[in-house]
C-alpha positions as CSV (number, residue, x, y, z in Angstrom):
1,X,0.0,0.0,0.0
2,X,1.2,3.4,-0.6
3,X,0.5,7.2,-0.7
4,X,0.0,9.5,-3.8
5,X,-0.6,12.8,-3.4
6,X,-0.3,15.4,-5.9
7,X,2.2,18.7,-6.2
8,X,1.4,21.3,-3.3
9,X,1.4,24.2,-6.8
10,X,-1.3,22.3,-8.8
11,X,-4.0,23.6,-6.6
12,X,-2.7,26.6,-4.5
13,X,-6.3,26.9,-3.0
14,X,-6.4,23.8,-1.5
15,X,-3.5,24.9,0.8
16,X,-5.5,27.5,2.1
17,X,-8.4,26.0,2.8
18,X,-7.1,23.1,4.4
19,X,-8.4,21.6,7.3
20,X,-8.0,19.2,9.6
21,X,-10.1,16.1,9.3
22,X,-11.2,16.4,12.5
23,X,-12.1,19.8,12.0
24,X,-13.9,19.3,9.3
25,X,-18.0,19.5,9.2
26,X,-19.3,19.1,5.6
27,X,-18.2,15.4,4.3
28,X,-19.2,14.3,0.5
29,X,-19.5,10.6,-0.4
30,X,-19.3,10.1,-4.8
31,X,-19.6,6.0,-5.5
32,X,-20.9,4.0,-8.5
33,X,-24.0,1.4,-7.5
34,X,-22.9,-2.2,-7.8
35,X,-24.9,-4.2,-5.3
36,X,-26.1,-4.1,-1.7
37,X,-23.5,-5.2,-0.1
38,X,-21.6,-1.9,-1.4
39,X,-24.2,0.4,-0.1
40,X,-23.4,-1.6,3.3
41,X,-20.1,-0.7,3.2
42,X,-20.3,3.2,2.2
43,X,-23.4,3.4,4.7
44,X,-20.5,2.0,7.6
45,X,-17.5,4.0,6.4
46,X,-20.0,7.5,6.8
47,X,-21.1,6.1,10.0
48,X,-17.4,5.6,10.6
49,X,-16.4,9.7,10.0
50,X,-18.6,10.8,13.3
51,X,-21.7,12.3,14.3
52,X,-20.3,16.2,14.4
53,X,-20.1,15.6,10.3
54,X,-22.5,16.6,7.7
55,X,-22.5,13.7,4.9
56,X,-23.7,14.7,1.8
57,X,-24.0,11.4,-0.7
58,X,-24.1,11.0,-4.6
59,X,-24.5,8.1,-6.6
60,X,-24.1,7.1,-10.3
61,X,-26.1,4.6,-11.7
62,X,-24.5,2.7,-14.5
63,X,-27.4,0.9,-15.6
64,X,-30.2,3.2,-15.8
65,X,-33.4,0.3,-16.6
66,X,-32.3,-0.6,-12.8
67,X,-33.5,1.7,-9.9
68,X,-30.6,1.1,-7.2
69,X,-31.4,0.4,-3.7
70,X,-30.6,3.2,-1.8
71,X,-31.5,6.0,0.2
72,X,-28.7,8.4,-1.6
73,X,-30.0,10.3,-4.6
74,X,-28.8,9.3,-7.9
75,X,-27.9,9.8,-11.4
76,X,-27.3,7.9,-14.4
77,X,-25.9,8.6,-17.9
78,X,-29.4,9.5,-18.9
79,X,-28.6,13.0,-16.4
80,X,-26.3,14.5,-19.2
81,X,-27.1,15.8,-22.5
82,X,-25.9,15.2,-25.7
83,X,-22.6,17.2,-25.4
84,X,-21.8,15.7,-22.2
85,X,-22.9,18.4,-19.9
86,X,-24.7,18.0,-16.6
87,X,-28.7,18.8,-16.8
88,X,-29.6,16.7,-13.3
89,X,-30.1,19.8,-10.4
90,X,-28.9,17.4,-8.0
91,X,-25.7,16.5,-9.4
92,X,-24.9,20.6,-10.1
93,X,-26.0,21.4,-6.2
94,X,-23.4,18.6,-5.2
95,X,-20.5,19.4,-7.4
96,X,-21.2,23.0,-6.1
97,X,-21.0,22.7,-2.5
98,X,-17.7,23.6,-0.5
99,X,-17.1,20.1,1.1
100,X,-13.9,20.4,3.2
101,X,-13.2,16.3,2.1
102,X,-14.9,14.6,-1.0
103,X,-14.7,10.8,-0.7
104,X,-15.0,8.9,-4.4
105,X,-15.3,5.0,-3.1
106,X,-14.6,3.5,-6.2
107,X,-11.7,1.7,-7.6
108,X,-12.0,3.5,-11.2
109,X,-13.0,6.7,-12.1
110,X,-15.6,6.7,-14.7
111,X,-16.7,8.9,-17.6
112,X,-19.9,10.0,-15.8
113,X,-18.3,10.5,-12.7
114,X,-15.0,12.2,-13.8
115,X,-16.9,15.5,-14.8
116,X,-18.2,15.7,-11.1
117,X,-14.7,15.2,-9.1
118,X,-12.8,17.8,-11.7
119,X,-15.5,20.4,-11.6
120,X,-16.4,20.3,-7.3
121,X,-15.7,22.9,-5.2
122,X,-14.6,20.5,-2.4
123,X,-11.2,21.5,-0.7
124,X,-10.0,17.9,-1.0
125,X,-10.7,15.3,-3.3
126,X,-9.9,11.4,-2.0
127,X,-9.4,8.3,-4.3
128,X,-7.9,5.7,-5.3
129,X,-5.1,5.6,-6.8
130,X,-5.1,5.6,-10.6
131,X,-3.5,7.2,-13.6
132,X,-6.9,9.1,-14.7
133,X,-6.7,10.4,-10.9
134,X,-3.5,12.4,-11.7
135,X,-4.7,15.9,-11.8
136,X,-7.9,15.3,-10.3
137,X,-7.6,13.7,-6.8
138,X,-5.8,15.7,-4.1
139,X,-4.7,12.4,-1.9
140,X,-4.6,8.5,-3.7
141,X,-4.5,5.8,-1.9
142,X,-2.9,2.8,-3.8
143,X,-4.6,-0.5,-3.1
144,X,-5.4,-3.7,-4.7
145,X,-8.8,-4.2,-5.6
146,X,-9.4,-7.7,-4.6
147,X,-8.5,-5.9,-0.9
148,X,-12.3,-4.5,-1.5
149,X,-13.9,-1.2,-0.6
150,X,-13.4,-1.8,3.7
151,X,-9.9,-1.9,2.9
152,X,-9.9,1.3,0.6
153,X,-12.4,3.7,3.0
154,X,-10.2,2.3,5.8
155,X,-6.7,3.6,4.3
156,X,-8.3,6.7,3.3
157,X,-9.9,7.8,6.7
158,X,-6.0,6.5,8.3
159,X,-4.6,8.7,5.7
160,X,-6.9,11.8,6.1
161,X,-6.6,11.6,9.9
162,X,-2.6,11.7,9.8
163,X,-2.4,14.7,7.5
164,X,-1.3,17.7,9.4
């Protein structure tokens, strides 16, 4: 396992809005529906941030005939337009708040998805390690992907607590 994290003079803003994860109150969750047992998982890992933390949650729906079993408001492919831009209200309001930490709890970053982490306003963005994240994510965590999602949500909130 290791830690990626990109130059400190790609994104002079996020150095100045930096805070602590413990200080931090507005929380945003991005993941890609696969089954329940996900939604388990990203349902313990916000439980697993604390109770002082407002947890905002978005997610994608890759197969839109299928109405995904959460609570979490979602989008699908059928949300953008023809060139590619976002027409869903939801999606615009999250990519537009200030989160102080923006979790994507995925493996990959997808087409639909990619728009939404390079275009938030969140002060940092948190992912998995991959070469599409370069640019994009402000801390990767490199893991395997048969470790599964526990694995990944745990090394991020290890990593985001020991940043100073």
């Amino acid at each position: 396992m290791s830690l990626f994290a990109k130059s400190s003079t790609v994104n002079d803003n996020t150095q100045e809005s930096f805070k602590l994860f413990s200080e931090s109150k507005h929380i945003g969750l991005l993941y890609s529906w696969e089954d329940s047992h996900k939604e388990k998982s990203i349902q313990e890992f916000a439980n697993s941030l604390g109770s002082n933390k407002s947890i905002d949650f978005l997610c994608f729906n890759p197969i839109k005939k299928i109405q995904p079993a959460t609570e979490s408001p979602t989008f699908s492919r059928a949300d953008f337009n023809l060139f590619g831009k976002i027409q869903s209200e939801t999606v615009l309001s999250f990519m537009e708040k200030p989160f102080d930490y923006l979790f994507h709890l995925d493996f990959d970053i997808n087409s639909s998805i990619k728009p939404l982490l390079t275009k938030s306003r969140a002060n940092w963005k948190v992912g998995c390690h991959s070469d599409q994240g370069e640019g994009i994510y402000d801390l990767m965590i490199k893991i395997n992907k048969s470790a599964g999602l526990k694995n990944l949500s745990d090394q991020m909130l290890i990593y985001v607590n020991a940043l100073k």
